[in-house]
NUFI-646658 format. One record per atom (N, C-alpha, C, O): residue in one letter; chain; x, y, z. Coordinates in Angstrom, 3 decimals. Layout:
   r   c         px         py         pz
   a   A          X          Y          Z
...
***
This chain:
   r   c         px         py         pz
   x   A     -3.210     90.791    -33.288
   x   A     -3.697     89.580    -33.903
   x   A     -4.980     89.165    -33.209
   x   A     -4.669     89.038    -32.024
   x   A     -6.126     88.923    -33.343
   x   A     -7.662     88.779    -33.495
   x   A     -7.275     86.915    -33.793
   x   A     -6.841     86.398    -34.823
   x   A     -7.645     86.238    -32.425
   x   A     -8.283     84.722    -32.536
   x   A     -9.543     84.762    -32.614
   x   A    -10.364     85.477    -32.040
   x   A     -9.715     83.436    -33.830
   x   A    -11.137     83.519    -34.143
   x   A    -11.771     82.575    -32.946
   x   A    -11.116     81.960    -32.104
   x   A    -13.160     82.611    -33.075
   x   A    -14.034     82.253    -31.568
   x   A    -13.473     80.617    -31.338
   x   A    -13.011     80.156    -30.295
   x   A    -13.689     79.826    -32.800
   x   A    -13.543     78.041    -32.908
   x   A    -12.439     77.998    -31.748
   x   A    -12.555     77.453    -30.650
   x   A    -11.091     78.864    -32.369
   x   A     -9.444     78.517    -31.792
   x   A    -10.082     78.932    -30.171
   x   A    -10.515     77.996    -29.499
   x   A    -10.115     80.177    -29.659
   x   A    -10.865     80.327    -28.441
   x   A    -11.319     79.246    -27.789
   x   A    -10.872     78.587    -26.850
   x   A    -12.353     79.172    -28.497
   x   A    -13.190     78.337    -27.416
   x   A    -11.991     76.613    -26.755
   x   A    -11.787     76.149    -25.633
   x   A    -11.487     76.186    -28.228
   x   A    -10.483     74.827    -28.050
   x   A     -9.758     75.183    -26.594
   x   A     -9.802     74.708    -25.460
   x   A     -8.932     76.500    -27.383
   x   A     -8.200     76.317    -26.236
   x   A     -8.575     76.681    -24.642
   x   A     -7.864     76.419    -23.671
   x   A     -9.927     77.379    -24.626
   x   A    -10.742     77.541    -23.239
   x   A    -10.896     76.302    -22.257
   x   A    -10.662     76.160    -21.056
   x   A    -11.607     75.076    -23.703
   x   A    -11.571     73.621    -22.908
   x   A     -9.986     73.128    -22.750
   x   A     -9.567     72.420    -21.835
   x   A     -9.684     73.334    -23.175
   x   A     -8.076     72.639    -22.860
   x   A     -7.545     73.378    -21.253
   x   A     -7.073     72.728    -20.320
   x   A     -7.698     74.360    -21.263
   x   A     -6.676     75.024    -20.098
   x   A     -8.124     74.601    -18.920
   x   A     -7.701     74.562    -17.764
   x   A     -9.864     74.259    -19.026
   x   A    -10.546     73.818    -18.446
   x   A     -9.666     72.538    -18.275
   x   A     -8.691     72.516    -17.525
   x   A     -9.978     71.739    -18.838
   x   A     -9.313     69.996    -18.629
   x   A     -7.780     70.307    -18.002
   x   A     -7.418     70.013    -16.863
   x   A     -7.200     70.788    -18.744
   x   A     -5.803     70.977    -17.622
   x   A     -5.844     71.137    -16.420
   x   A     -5.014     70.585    -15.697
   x   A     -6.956     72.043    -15.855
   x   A     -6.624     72.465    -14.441
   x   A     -7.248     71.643    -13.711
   x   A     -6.922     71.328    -12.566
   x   A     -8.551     71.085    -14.560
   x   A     -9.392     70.139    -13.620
   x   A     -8.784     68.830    -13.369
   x   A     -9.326     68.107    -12.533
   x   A     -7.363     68.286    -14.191
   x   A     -6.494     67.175    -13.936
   x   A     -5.621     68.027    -12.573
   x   A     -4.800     67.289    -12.028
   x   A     -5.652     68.538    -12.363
   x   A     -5.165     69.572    -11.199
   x   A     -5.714     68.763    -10.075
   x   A     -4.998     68.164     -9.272
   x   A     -7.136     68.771    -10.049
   x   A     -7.646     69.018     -8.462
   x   A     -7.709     67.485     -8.625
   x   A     -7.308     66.732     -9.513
   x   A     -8.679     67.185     -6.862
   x   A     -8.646     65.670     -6.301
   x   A     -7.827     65.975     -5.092
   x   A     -7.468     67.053     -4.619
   x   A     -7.639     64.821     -4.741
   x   A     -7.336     64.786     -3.382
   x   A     -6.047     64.623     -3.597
   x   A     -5.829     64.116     -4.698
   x   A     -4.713     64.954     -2.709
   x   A     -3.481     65.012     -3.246
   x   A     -2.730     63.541     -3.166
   x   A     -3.165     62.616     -2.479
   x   A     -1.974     63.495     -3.676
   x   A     -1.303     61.646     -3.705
   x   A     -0.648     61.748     -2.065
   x   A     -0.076     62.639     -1.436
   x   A     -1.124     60.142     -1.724
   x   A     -0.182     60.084     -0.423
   x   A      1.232     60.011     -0.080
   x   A      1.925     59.161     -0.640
   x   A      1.551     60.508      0.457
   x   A      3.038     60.082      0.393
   x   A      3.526     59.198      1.069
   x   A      2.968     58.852      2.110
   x   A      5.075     58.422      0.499
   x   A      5.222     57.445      0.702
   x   A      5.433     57.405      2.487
   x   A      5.706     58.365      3.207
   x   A      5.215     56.018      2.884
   x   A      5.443     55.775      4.430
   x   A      6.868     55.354      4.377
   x   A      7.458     55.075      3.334
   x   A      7.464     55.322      5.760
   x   A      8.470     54.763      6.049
   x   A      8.358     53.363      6.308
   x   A      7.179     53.154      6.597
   x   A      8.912     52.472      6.338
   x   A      8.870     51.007      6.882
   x   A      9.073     50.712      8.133
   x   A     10.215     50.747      8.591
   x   A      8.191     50.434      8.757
   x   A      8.443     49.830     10.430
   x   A      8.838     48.799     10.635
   x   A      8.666     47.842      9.879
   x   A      9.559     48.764     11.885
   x   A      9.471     47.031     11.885
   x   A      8.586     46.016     12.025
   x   A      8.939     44.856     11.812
   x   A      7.273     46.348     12.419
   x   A      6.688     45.677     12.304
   x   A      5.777     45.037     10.784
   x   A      5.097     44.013     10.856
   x   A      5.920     45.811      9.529
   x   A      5.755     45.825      8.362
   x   A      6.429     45.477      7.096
   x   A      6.097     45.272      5.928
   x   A      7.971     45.499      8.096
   x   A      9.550     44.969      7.129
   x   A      9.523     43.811      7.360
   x   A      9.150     43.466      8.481
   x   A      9.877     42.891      6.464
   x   A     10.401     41.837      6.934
   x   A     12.289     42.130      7.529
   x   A     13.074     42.827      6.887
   x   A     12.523     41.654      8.393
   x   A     14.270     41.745      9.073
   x   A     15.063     41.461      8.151
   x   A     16.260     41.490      8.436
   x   A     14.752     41.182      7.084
   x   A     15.574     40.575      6.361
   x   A     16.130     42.144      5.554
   x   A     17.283     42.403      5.210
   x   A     15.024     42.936      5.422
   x   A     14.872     44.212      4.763
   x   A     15.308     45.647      5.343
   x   A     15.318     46.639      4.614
   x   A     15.719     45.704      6.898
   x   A     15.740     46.645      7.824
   x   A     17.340     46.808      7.800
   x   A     18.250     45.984      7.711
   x   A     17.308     48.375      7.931
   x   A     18.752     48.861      7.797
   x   A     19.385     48.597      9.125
   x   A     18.942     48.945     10.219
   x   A     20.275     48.061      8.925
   x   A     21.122     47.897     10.102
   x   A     22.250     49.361     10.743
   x   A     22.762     49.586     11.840
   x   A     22.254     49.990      9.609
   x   A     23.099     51.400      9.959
   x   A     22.523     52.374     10.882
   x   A     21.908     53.400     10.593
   x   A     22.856     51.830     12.216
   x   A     22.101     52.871     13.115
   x   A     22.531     52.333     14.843
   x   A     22.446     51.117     15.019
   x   A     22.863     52.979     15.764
   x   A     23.424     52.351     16.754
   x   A     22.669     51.033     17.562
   x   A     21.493     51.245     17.858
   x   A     23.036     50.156     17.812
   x   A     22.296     49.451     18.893
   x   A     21.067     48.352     17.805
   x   A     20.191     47.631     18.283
   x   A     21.290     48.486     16.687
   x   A     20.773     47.905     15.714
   x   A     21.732     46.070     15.732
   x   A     22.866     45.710     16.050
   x   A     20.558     45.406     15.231
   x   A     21.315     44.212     15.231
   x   A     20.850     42.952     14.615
   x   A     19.770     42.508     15.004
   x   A     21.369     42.449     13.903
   x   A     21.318     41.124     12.825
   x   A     20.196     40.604     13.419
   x   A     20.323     40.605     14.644
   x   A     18.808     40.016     12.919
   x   A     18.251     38.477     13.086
   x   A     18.637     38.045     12.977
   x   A     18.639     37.748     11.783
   x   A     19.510     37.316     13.739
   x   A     20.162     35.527     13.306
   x   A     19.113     34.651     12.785
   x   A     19.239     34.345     11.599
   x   A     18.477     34.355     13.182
   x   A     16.732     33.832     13.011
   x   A     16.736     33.625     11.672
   x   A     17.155     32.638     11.068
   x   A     16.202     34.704     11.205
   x   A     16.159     34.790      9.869
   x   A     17.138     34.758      8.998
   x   A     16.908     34.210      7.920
   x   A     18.276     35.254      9.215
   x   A     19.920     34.703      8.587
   x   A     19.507     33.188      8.610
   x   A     19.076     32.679      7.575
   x   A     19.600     32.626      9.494
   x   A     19.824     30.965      9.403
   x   A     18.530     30.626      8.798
   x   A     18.712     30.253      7.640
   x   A     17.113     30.611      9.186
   x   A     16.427     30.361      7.680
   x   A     16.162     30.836      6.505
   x   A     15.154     30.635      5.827
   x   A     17.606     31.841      6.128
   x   A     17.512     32.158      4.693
   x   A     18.596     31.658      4.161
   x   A     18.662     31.750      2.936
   x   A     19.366     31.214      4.644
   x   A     21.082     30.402      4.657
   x   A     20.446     29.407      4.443
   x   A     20.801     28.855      3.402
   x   A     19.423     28.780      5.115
   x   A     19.142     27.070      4.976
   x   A     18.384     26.623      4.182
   x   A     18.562     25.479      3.763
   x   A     17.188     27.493      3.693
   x   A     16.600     26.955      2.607
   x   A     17.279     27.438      1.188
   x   A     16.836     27.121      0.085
   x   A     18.717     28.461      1.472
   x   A     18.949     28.358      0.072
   x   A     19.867     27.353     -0.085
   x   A     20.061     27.062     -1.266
   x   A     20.769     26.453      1.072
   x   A     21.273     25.408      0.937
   x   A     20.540     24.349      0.869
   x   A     21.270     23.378      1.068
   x   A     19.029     23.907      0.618
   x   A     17.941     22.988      1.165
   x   A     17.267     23.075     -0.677
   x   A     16.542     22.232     -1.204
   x   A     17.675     24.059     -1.167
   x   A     17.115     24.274     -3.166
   x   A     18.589     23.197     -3.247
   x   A     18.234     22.054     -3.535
   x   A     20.421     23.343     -3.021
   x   A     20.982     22.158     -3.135
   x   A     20.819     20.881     -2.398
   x   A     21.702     20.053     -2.622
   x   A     19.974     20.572     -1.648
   x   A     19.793     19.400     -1.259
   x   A     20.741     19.147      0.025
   x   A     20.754     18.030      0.542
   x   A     21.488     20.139      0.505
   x   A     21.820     20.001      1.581
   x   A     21.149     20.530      3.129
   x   A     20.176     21.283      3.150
   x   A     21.762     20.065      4.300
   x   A     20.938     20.226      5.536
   x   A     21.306     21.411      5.677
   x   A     22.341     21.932      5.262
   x   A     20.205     22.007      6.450
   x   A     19.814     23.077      7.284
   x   A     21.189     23.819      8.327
   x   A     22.229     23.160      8.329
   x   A     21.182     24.614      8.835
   x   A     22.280     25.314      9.805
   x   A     21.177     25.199     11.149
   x   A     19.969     25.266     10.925
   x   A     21.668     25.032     12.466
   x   A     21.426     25.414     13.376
   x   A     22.038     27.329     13.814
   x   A     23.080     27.692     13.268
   x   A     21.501     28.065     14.506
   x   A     22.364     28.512     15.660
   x   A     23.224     28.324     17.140
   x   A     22.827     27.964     18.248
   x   A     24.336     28.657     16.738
   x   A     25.181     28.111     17.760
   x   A     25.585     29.332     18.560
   x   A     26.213     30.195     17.947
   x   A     25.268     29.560     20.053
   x   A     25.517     30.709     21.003
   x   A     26.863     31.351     21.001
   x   A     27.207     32.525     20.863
   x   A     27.702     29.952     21.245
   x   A     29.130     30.413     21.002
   x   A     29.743     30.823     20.056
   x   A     30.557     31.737     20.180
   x   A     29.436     30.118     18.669
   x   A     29.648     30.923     17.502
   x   A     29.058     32.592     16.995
   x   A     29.702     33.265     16.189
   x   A     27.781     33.063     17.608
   x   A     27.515     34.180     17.532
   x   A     27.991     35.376     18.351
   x   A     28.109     36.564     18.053
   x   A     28.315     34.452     19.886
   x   A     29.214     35.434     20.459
   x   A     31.126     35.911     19.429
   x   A     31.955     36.784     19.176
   x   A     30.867     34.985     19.318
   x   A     32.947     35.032     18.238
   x   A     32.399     35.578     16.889
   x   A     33.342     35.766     16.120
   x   A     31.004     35.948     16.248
   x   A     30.841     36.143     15.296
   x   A     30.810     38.238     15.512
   x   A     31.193     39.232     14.895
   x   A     30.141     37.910     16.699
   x   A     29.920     39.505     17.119
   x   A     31.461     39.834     17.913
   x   A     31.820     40.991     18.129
   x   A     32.118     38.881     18.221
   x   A     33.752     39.314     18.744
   x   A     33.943     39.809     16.663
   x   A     33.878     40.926     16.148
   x   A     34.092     38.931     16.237
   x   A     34.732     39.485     15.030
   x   A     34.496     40.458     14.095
   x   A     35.307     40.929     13.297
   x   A     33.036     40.805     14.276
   x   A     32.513     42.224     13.700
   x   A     33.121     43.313     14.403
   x   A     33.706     44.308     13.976
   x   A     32.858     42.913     15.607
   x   A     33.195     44.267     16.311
   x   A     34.718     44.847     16.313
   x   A     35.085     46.020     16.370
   x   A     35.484     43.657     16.232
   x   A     36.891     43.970     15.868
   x   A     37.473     44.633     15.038
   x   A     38.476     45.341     15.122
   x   A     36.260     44.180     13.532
   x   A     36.645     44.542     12.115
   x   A     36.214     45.658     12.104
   x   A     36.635     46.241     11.104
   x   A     35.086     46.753     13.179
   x   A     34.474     47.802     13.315
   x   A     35.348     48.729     13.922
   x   A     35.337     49.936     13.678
   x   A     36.348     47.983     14.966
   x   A     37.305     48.863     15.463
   x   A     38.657     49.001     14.806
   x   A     39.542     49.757     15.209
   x   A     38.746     48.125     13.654
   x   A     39.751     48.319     13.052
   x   A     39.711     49.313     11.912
   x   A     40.683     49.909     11.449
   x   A     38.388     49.412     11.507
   x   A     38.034     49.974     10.040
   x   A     37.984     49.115      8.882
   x   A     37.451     49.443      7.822
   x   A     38.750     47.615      9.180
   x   A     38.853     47.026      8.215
   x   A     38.232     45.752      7.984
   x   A     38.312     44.948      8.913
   x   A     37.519     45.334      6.750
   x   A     36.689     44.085      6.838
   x   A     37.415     42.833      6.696
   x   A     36.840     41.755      6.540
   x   A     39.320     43.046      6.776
   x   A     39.994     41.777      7.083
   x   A     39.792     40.803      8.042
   x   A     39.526     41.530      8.999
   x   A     39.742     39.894      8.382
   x   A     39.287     38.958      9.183
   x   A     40.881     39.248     10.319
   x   A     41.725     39.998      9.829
   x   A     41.176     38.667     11.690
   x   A     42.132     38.587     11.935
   x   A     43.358     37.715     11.724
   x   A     43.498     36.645     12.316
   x   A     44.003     38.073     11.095
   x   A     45.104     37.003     10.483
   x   A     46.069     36.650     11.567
   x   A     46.978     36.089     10.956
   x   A     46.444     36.667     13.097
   x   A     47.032     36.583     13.759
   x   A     47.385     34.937     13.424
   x   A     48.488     34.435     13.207
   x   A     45.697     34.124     13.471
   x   A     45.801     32.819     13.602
   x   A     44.814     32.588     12.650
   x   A     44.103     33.524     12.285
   x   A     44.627     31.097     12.050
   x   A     43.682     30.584     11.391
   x   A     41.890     30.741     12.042
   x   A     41.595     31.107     13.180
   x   A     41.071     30.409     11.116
   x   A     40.328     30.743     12.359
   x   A     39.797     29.215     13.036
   x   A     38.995     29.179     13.969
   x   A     40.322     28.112     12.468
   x   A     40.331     26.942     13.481
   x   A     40.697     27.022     14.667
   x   A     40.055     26.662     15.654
   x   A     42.168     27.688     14.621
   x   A     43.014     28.404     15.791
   x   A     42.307     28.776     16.922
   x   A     42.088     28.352     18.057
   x   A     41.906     30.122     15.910
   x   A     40.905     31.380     16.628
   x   A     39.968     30.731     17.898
   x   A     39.939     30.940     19.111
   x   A     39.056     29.641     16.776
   x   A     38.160     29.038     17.394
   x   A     38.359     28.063     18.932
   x   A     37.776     28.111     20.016
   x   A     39.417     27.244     18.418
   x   A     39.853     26.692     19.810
   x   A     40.672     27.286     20.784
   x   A     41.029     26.703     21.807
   x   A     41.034     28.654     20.427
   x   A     41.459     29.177     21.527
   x   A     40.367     29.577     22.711
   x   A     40.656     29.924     23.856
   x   A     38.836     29.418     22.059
   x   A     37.868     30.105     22.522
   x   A     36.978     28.670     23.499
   x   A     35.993     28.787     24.228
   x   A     37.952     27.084     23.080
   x   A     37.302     26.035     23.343
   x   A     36.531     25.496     22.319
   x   A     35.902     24.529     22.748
   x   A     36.372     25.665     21.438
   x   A     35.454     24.943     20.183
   x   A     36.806     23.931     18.983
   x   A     37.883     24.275     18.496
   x   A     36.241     23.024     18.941
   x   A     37.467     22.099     18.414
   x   A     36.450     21.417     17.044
   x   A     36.135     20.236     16.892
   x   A     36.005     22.892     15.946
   x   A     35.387     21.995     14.916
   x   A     36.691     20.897     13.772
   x   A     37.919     20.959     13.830
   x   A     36.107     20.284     13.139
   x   A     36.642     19.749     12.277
   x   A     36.509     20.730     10.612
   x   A     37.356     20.665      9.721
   x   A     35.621     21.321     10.578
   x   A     35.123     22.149      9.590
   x   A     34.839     23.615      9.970
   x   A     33.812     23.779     10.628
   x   A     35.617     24.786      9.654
   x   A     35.458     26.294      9.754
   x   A     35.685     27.255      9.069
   x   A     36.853     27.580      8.855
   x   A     34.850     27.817      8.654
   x   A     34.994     28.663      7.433
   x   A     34.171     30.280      7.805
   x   A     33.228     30.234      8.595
   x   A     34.525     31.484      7.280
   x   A     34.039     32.825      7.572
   x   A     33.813     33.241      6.606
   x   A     34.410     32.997      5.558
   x   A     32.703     34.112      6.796
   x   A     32.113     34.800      5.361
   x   A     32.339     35.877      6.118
   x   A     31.867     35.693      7.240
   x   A     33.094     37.412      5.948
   x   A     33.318     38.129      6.713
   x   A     32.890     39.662      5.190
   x   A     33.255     39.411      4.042
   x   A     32.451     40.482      5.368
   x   A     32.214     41.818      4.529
   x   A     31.732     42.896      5.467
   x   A     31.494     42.737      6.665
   x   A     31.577     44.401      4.536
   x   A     31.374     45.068      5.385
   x   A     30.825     46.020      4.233
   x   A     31.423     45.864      3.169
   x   A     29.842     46.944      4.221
   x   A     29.109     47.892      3.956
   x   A     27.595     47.648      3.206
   x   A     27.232     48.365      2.274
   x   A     26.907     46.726      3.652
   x   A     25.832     46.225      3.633
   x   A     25.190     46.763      4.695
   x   A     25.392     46.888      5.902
   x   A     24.353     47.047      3.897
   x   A     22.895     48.040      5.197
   x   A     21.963     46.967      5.955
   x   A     21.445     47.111      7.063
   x   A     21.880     45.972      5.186
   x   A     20.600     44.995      5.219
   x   A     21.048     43.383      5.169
   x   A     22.137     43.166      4.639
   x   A     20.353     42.322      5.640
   x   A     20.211     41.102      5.577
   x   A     20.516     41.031      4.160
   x   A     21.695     41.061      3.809
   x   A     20.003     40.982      3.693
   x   A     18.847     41.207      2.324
   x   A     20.119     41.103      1.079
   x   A     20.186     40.365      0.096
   x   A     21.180     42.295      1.642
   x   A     21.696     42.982      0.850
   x   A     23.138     41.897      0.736
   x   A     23.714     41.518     -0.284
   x   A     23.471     41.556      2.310
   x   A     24.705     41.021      2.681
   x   A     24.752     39.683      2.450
   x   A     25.889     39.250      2.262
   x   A     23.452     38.535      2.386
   x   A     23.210     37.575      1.997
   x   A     23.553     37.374      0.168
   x   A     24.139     36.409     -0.323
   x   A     23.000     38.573     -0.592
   x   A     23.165     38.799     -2.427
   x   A     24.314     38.698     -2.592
   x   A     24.804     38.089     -3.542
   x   A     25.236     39.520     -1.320
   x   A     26.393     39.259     -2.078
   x   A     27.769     38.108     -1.722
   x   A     28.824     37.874     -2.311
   x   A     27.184     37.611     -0.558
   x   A     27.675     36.236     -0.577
   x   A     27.621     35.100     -1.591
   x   A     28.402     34.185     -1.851
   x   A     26.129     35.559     -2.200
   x   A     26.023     34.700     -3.186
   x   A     26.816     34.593     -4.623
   x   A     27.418     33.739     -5.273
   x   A     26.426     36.080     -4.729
   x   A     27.601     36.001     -5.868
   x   A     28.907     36.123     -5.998
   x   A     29.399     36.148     -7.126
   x   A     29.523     36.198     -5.099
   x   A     31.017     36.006     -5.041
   x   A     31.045     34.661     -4.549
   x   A     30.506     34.122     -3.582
   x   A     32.092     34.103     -5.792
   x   A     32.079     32.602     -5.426
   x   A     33.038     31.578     -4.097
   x   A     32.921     30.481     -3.550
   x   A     33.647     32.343     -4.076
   x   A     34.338     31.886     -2.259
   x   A     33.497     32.092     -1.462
   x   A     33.489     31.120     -0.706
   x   A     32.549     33.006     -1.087
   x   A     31.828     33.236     -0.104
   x   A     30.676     32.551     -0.565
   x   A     29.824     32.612      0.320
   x   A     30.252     31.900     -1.594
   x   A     28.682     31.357     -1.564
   x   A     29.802     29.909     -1.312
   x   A     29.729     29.624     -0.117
   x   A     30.547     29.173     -1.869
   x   A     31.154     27.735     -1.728
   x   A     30.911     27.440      0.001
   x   A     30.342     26.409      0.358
   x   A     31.404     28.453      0.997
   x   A     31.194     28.793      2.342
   x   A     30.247     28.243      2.971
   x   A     30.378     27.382      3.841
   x   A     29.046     28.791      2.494
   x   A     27.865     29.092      2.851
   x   A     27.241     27.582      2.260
   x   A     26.284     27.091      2.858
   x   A     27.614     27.132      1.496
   x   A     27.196     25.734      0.375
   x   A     28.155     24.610      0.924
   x   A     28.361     23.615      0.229
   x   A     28.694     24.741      2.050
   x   A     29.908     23.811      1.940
   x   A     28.466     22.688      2.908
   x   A     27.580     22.940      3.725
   x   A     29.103     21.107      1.990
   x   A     28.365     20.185      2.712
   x   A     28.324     20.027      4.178
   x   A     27.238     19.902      4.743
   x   A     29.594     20.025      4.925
   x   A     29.647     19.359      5.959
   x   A     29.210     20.912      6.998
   x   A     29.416     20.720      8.196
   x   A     28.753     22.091      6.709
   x   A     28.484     22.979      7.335
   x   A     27.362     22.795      7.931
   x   A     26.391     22.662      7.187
   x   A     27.167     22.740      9.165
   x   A     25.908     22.630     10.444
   x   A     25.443     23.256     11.110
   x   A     24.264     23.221     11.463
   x   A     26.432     24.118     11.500
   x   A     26.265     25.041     12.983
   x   A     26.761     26.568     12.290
   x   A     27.529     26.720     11.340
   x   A     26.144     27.495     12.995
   x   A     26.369     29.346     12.313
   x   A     26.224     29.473     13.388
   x   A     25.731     28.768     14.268
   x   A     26.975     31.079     13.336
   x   A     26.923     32.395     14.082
   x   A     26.993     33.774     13.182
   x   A     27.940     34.006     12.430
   x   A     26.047     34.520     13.327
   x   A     26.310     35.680     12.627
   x   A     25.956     37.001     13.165
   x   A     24.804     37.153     13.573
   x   A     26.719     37.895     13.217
   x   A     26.806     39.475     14.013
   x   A     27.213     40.379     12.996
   x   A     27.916     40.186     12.004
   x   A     26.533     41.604     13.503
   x   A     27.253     43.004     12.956
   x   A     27.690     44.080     13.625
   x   A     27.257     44.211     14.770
   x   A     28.397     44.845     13.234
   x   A     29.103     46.066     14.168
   x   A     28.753     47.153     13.385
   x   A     29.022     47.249     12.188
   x   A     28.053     48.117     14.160
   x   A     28.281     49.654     13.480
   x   A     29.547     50.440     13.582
   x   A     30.379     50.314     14.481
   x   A     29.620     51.389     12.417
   x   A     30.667     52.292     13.024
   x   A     30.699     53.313     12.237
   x   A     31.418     53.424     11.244
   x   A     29.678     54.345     12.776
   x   A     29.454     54.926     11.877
   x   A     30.454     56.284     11.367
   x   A     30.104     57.175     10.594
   x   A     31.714     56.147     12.011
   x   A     32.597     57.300     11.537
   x   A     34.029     56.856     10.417
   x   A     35.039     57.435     10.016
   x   A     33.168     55.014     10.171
   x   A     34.321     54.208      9.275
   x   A     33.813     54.328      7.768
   x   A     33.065     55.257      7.463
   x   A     34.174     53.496      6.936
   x   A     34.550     53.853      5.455
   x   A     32.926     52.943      5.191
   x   A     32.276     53.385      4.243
   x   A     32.437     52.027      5.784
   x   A     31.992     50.866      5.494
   x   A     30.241     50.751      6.573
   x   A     29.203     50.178      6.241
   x   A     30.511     51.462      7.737
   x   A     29.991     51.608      8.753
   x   A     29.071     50.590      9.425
   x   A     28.670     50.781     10.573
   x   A     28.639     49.202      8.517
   x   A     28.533     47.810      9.357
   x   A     29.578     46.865      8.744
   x   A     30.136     46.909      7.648
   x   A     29.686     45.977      9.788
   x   A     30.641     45.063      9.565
   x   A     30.037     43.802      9.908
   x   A     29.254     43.743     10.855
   x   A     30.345     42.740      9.189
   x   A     29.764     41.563      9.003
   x   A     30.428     40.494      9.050
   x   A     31.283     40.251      8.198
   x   A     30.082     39.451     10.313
   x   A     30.684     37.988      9.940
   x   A     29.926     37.247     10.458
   x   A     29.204     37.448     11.435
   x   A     30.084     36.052      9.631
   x   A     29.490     34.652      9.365
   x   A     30.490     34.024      9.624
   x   A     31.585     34.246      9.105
   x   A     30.164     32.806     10.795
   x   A     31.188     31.614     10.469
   x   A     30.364     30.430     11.071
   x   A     29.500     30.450     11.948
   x   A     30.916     29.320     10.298
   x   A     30.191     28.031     10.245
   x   A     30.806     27.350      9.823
   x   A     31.448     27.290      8.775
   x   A     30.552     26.302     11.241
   x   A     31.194     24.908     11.495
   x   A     30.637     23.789     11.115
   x   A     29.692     23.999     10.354
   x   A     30.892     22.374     11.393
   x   A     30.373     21.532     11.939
   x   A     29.373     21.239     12.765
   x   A     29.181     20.073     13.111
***
């Protein structure tokens, strides 16, 4: 079969233009995120020795309680130490149950803290701030928590573990 010169030549410029969409300089590839370029809110926590901003937990907790018109959270030392007791527990247990031995009013004053108001937002397989904050929100026991008026004071920690089902573990609790 004999192509005539017209068909030729078309398809000469075509496989020209094809290849010349070819060249240029090659696309960059994507970067990784540093920390200095992430916001914390965004940084994977799945990795040893890795560990929550409280910082930023509590001003992302407070201005989304501050869109309802309620006050702000402080950080409370003692509550983050019992927050990182309770991750780490739920890390050695495998399980993101809270400890049911005692209430955690109980819990709390066994530790010396005598709030009037205590409540835990406790989960586990969230990589990120980011991620573990979304879904407090939408589950409605855990955003009521987080929304409750008379709430003042937070602590919040995580536990790795990376040979569990879930491999961070997460709790929030906030008092008075």
């Amino acid at each position: 079969m004999k192509l005539r010169p017209a068909f030729k030549r078309i398809c000469g410029i075509g496989f020209l233009l094809a290849l010349a969409s070819c060249g240029g300089p090659p696309a960059e590839a994507p970067r990784a995120p540093t920390q200095g370029s992430t916001p914390s809110m965004y940084l994977s926590l799945a990795h040893p020795g890795a560990a929550v901003d409280a910082e930023a937990a509590r001003d992302m907790i407070s201005q989304y309680r501050a869109n309802g018109g309620l006050a702000p959270l402080a950080l409370d030392e003692r509550l983050q130490e019992f927050a990182q007791q309770q991750a780490k527990e739920m890390a050695r247990r495998g399980s993101m149950l809270p400890d049911a031995r005692a209430s955690l009013k109980a819990r709390l004053s066994e530790r010396g803290a005598r709030p009037g108001f205590a409540a835990e937002n406790v989960s586990a397989g969230y990589d990120t701030l980011a991620e573990a904050f979304s879904g407090w929100r939408q589950s409605p026991p855990h955003n009521a928590r987080m929304l409750e008026p008379s709430a003042r004071r937070m602590g919040l920690a995580t536990a790795y573990a990376p040979g569990s089902r879930y491999k961070i573990f997460w709790a929030l609790i906030l008092t008075d």
